[in-house]
C-alpha positions as CSV (number, residue, x, y, z in Angstrom):
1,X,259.5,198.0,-30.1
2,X,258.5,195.7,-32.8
3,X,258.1,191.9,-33.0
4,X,260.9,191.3,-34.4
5,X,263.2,192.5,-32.0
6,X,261.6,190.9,-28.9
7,X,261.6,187.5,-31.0
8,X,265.2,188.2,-31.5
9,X,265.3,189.0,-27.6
10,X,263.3,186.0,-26.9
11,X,265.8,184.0,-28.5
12,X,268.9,185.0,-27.1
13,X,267.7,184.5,-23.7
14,X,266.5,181.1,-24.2
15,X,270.3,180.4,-25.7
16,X,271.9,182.3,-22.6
17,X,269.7,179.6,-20.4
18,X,270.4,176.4,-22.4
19,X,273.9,177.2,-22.5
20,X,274.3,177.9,-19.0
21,X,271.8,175.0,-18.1
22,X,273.8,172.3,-20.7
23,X,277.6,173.9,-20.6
24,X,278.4,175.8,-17.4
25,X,276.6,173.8,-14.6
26,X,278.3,170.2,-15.7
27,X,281.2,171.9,-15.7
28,X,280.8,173.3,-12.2
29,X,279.4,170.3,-11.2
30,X,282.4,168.0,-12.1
31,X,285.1,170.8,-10.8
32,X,283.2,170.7,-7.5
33,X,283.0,166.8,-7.4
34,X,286.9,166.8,-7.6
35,X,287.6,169.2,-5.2
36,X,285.5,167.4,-2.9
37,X,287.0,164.2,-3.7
38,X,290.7,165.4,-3.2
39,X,289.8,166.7,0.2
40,X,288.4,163.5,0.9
41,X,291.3,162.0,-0.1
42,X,293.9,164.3,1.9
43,X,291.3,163.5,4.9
44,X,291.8,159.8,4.9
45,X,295.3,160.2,4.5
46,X,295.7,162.5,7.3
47,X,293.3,160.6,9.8
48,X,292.9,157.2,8.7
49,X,296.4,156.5,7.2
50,X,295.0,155.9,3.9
51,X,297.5,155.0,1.1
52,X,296.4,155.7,-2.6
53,X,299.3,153.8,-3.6
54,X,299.2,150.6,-1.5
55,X,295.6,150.2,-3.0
56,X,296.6,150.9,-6.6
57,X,299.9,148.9,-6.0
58,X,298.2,145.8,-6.9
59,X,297.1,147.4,-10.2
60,X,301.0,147.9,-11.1
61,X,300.3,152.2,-10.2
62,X,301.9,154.2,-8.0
63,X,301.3,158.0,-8.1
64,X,303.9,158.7,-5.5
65,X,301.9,160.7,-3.7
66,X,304.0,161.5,-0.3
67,X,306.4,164.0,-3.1
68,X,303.6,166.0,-3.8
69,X,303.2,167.4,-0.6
70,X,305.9,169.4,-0.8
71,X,304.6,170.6,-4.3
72,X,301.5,171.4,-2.8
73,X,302.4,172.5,0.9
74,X,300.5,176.0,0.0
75,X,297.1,174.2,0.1
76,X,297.5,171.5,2.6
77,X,299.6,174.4,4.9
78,X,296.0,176.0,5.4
79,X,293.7,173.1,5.2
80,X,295.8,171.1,7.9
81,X,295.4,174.1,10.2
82,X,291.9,174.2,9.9
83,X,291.5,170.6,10.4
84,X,294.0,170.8,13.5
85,X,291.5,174.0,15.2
86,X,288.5,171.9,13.8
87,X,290.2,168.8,15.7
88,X,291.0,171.1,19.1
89,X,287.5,172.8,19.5
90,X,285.7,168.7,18.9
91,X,287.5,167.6,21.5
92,X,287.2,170.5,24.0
93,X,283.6,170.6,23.5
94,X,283.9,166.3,24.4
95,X,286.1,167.1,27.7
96,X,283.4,169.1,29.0
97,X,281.0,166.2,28.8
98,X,280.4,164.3,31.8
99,X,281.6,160.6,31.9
100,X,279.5,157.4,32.4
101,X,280.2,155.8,35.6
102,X,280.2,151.8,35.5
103,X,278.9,150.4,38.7
């Protein structure tokens, strides 16, 4: 093996890094941020009553969100299952616990 190939190997390894370290992981980074933030969303809609459009109404926006659950009943079908067992098993585990008693 001469120099010049591992300078040449050097090299494409240090590109491979700083494109994965400048390209790919913002990107992951931002697809993960709005995942999370559209679960949050869904959350607060589902246990808080949270409105996106009454906030934005102000604004003059309204996204119409209560049509797109139907559009997207094959994500929230799973997630609101999970959320209901999550939901069940939280408050089984509480009903075991013993109550204060006020005196």
């Amino acid at each position: 093996m001469d120099t010049t190939s591992l300078v040449e190997i050097v090299i494409v390894i240090v590109a491979i890094y700083l494109f994965v370290k400048f390209v790919v992981t913002p990107i992951v980074k931002a697809i993960v941020g709005i995942i999370i933030f559209l679960v949050l969303i869904y959350l607060l809609q589902r246990f808080l009553g949270f409105d996106v459009d009454k906030v934005l109404a102000p604004f003059g926006v309204s996204l119409n969100i209560s049509n797109w659950g139907s559009s997207f009943s094959w994500i929230t079908g799973p997630l609101t299952s999970i959320v209901d067992q999550a939901k069940g098993l939280i408050s089984f585990i509480t009903g075991n616990f013993p109550k204060a008693v006020n005196k």
